[in-house]
C-alpha positions, 0 to 999 in steps of 0.5 A, spaced: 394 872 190 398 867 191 400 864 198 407 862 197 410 865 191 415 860 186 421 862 189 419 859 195 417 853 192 423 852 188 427 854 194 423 848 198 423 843 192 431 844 192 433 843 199 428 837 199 433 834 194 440 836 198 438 832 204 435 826 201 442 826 196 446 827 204 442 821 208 444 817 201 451 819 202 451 818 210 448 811 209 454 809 204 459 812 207 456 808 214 453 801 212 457 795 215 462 792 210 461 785 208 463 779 213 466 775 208 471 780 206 478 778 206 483 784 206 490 785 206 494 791 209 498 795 205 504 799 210 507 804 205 512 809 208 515 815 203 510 813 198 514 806 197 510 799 199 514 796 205 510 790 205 503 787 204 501 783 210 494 779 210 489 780 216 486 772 215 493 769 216 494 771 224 490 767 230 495 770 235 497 778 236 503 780 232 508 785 233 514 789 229 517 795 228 518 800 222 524 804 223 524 810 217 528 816 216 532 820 222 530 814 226 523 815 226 520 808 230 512 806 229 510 799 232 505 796 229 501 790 232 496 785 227 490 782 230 486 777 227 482 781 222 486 787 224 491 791 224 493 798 228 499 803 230 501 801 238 506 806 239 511 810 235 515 816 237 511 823 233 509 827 237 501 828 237 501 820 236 494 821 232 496 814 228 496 812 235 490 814 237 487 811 230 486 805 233 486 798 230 482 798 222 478 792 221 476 795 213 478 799 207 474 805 210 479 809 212 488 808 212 491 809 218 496 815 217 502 817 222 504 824 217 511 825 222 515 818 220 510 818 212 507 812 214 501 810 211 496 802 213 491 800 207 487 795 207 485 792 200 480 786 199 485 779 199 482 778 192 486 783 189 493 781 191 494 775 186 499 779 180 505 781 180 509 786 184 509 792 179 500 791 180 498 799 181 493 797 186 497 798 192 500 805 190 496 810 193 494 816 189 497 821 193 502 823 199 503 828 203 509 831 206 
């Protein structure tokens, strides 16, 4: 008689798989950006770009204010290589506790005052201003 029937060796050969493809996709995901990348911050609010702001020109920290619709306040602070939400007057404040972006990873999104922060690579923001790149795919309210 067989030891291990074929169900268990499938069921094996299948969980194998899933955790190689899993490590692959964690080590994607976590690997270091490249140094050399320049970015350029995309402050989006309502779904409409505000402005674009690149990370490479600021020595020193500075400092501005959006204010969005019902008097909604968000103080955003850009340091040389990134940029992040100081204070604002949403409730959770999460945007604030999302600290600073250094990389295109992830955005940082205040969903009370529909404010979105992207960071993009620089070399994609020579075209003109109808360029898509800068519109996010999605918008939540």
């Amino acid at each position: 008689m067989n030891k291990y029937p074929s169900w268990k060796k499938a069921a094996a050969a299948i969980t194998v798989f899933l955790l190689v493809l899993c490590l692959a996709s964690l080590s994607a995901l976590l690997r270091p950006p490249e140094s050399n990348t320049r970015y350029m911050a995309d402050i989006f609010q309502n779904g409409n770009l505000l402005m674009s702001i690149p990370l490479d020109n600021h020595t020193e920290p500075d400092t501005f204010t959006i204010t969005g619709e019902n008097g909604c306040v968000n103080e955003i602070e850009v340091r040389p290589d990134s940029i992040g939400i100081i204070s604002a007057d949403c409730p959770d404040k999460l945007c604030v506790g999302q600290g600073f972006i250094q990389n295109s990873g992830l955005p940082i999104t205040c969903l009370p005052n529909r404010l979105v922060i992207m960071l993009r690579p620089a070399d994609n923001s020579e075209g003109s201003s109808a360029d898509t790149s800068a519109v996010p795919d999605a918008v939540s309210y």
